[in-house]
C-alpha positions as CSV (number, residue, x, y, z in Angstrom):
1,X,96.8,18.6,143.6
2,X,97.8,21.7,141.2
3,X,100.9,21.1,139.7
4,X,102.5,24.4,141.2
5,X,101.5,22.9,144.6
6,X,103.0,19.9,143.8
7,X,106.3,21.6,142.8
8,X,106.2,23.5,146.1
9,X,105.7,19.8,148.2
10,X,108.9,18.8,146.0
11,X,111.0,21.8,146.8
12,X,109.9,21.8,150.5
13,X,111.2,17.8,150.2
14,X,114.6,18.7,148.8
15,X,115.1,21.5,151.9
16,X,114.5,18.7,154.2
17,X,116.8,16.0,152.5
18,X,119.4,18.5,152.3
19,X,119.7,19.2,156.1
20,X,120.7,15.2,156.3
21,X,122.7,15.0,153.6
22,X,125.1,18.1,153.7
23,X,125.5,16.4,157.5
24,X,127.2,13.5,155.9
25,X,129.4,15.4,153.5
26,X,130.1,17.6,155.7
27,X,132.3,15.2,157.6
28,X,134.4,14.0,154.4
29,X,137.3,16.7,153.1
30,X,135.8,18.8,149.9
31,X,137.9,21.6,148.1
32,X,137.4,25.3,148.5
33,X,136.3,27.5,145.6
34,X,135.7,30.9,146.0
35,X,132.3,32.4,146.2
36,X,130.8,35.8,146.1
37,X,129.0,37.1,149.0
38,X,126.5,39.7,149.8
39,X,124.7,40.6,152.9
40,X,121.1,42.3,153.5
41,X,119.8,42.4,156.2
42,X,121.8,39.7,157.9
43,X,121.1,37.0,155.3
44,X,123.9,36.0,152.6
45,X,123.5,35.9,149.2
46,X,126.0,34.1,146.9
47,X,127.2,34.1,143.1
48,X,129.3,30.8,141.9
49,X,129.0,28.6,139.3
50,X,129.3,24.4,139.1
51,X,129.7,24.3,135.2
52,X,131.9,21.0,135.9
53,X,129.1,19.1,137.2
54,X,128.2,18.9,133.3
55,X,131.4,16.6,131.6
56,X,131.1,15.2,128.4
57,X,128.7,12.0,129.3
58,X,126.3,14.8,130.7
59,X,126.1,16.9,127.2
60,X,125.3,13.9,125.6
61,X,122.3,13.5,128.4
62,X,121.4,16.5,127.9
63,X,121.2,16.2,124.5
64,X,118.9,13.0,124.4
65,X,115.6,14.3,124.1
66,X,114.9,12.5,127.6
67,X,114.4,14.5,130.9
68,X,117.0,15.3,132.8
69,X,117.9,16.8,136.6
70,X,120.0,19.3,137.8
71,X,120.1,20.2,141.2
72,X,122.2,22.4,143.1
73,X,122.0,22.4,147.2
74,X,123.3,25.1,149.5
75,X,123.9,25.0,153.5
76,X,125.9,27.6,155.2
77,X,127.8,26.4,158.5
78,X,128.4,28.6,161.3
79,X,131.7,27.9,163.1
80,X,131.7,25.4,165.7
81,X,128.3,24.0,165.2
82,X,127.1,21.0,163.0
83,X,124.0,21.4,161.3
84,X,123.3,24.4,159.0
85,X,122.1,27.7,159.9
86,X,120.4,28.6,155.8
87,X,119.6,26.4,153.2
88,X,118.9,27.0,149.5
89,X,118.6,25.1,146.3
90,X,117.7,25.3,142.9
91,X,116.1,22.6,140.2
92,X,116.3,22.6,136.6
93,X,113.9,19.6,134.8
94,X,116.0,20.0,131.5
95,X,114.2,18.2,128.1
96,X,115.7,18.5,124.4
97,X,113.0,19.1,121.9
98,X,114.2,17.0,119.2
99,X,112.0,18.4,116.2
100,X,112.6,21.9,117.4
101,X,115.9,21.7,118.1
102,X,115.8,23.2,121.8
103,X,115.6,22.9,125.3
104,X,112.7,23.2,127.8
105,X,114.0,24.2,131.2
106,X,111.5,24.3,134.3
107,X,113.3,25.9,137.4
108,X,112.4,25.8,140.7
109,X,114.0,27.3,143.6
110,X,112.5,29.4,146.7
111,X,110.2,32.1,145.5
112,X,110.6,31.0,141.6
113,X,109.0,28.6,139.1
114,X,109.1,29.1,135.7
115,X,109.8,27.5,132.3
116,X,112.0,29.1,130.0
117,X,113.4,27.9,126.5
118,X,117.4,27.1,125.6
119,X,119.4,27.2,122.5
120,X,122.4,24.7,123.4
121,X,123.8,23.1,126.4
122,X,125.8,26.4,127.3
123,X,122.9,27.9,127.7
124,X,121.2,25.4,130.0
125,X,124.5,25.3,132.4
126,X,124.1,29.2,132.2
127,X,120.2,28.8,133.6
128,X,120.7,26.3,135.8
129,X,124.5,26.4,137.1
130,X,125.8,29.7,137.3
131,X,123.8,30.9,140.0
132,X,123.7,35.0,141.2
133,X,123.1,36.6,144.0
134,X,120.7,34.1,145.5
135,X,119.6,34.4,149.2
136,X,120.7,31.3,151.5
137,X,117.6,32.0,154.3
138,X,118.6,31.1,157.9
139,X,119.4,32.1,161.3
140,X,122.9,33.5,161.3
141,X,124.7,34.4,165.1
142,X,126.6,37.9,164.1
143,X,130.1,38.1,164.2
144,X,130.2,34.3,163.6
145,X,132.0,32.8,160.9
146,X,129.9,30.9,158.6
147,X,130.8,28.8,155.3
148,X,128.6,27.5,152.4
149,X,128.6,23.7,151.4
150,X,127.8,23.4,147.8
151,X,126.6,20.4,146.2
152,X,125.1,19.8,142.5
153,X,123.9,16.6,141.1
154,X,122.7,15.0,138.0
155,X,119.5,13.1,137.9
156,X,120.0,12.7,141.8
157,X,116.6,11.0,142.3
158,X,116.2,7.3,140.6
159,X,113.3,6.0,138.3
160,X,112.0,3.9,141.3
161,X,111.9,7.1,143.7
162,X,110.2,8.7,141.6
163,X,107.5,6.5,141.1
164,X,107.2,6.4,144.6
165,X,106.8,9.9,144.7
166,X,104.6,10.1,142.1
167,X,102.0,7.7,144.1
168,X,102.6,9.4,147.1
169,X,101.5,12.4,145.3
170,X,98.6,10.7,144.2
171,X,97.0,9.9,147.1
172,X,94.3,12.4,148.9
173,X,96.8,13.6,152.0
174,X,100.0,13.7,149.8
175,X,100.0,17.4,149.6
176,X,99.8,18.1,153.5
177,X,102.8,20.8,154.4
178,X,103.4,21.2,157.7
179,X,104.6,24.6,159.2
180,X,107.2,26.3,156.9
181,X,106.3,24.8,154.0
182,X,108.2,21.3,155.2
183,X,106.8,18.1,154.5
184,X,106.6,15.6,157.4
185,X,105.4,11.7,157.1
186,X,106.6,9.1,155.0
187,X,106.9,11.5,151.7
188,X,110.0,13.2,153.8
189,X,111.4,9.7,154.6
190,X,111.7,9.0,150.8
191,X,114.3,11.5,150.7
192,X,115.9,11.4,153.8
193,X,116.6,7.8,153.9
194,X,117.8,7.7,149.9
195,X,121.2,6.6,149.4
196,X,123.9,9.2,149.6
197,X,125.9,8.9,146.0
198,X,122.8,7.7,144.0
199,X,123.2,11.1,141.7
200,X,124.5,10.0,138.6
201,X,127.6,12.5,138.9
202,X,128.3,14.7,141.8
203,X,130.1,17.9,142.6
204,X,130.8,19.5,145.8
205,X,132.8,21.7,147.5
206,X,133.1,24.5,150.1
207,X,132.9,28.1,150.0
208,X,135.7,30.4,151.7
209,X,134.9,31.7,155.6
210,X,132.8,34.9,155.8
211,X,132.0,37.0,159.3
212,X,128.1,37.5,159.7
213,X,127.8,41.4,160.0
């Protein structure tokens, strides 16, 4: 498997575990920040940033020379109904070169991969947590009210999982997508059944109501 199909098989993954998982937030009480909105075409795009998910413990992660994860989710909610309408995310693979004195950062989100270079943590938060005008694809009723539940996490996949994954991926029929680019079988079930709260540190919250034009 190429290893930009294999980040697509990942990505399509993380869109499927995030339908189950914003489920279960959903029904515990989060805070409400304020996010940007913009609408083409009947599909939101939002601007926010989650620059707390990195605290002081996380710099020092970050500043290891050992890979580290950042992910932020996305799921806009109509009002009235339980499972999301759109969901987005974006993944930052985050490594401090040492010798050179910078950071690799490998992003992947819908429509992007690419590696870029960082000078200091700043600007890795900037790359991977201040996110702009991205597109939340979905179905969205108009003149419905809909609401966006964020949710970013550090290293949210364990050594173990991903070793599983990593044999999965290895075997002949681990690359099969199914339509939409989702993955079905037992490499979905990896994510959908992992433990809610395995992230090393977690932020969430909601975003305020907006009407679907």
């Amino acid at each position: 498997m190429t290893r930009r199909r294999r980040a697509l098989v990942l990505l399509s993954v993380a869109l499927v575990a995030l339908a189950t998982l914003v489920s279960i937030v959903a029904a515990q009480d989060v805070p409400t920040r304020r996010v940007g909105f913009a609408w083409q075409r009947g599909v939101p795009s939002a601007s926010f940033a989650v620059r707390d998910l990195v605290d002081r413990n996380a710099r020092q992660k970050l500043r290891s020379g050992l890979p580290q994860t950042l992910v932020v989710r996305v799921a806009a909610y109509a009002e009235g109904r339980t499972d999301p309408v759109g969901l987005t995310l974006r993944s930052c693979r985050v490594r401090y070169d040492l010798w050179e004195e910078t950071y690799s950062v490998r992003i992947l989100a819908p429509g992007v991969e690419r590696t870029t270079s960082a000078g200091s943590v700043d600007d890795v938060i900037r790359l991977c947590l201040e996110l702009r005008a991205i597109a939340i694809a979905g179905t969205y009723p108009r003149g419905r009210r809909i609401s966006l539940l964020v949710i970013a996490e550090l290293n949210p996949v364990s050594r173990d999982m991903l070793d599983r994954i990593r044999r999965w991926l290895a075997r002949p029929a681990g690359g099969t997508l199914g339509e939409g680019d989702v993955v079905f079988g037992s490499f979905v079930s990896l994510f959908v059944n992992r433990r809610v709260g395995s992230a090393e540190r977690m932020v969430r919250f909601r975003s305020q109501q907006e009407v679907v034009p």
